[in-house]
N, C-alpha and C positions, 0 to 999 in steps of 0.2 A: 138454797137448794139443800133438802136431807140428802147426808152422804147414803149412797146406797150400800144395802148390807150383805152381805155372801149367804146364802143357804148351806148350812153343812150337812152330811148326810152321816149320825152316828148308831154303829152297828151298838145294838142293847139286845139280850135276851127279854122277850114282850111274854114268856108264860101267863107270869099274874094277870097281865093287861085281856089276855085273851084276845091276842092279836100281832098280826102279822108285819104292822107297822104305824106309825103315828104320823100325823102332822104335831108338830107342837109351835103352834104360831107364838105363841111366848117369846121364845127363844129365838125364834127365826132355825129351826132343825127341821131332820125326815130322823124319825129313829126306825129300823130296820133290824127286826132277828136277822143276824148271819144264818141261822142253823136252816136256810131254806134251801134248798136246789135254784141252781143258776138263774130256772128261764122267772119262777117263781118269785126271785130277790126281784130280777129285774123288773119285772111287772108290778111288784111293790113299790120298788124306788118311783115309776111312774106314776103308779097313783097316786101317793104321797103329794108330787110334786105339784100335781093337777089339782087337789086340795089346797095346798098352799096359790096357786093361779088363779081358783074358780072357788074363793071359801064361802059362797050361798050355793052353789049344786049340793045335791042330794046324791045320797052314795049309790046310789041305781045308776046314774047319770055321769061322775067321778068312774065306777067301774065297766062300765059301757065303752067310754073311753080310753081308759087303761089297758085293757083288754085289744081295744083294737089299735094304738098305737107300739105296746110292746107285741102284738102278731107279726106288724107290717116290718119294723126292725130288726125284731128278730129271724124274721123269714129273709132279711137281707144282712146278715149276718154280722148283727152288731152284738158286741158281748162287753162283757165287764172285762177286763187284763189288772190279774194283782200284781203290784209291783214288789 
């Protein structure tokens, strides 16, 4: 059995990329600009991750999703906590 691998989620400024975050399957990473506002990081980190879950959906379909799983969360007040 492949040992199974962790997903890490690494804050990078995405300017150049013109973009708000990455899947980088390579690596097995989510890269994420920190410089977003809270609800916006979080709704990244979800997309991202649904990308890495579902990599044949099309990004209509990835943010369709995203959108409506970081609402339902976040309307039940889940948040990021930095330690």
């Amino acid at each position: 059995m492949k040992p199974k691998r962790k997903l890490k989620v690494i804050e990078v400024k995405l300017g150049r990329e013109k973009a708000v975050g990455i899947a980088d399957y390579e690596n097995f990473n989510i890269l994420v600009d920190p410089r977003q506002k809270p609800y916006e990081y979080f709704n990244t980190m979800i997309h991202e991750l649904i990308h890495h879950m579902s990599p044949s959906w099309d990004e209509s379909r990835v943010n369709w999703w995203a959108n409506r799983i970081s609402r339902f969360l976040w309307s039940h007040n889940y948040r990021q906590v930095k330690q």
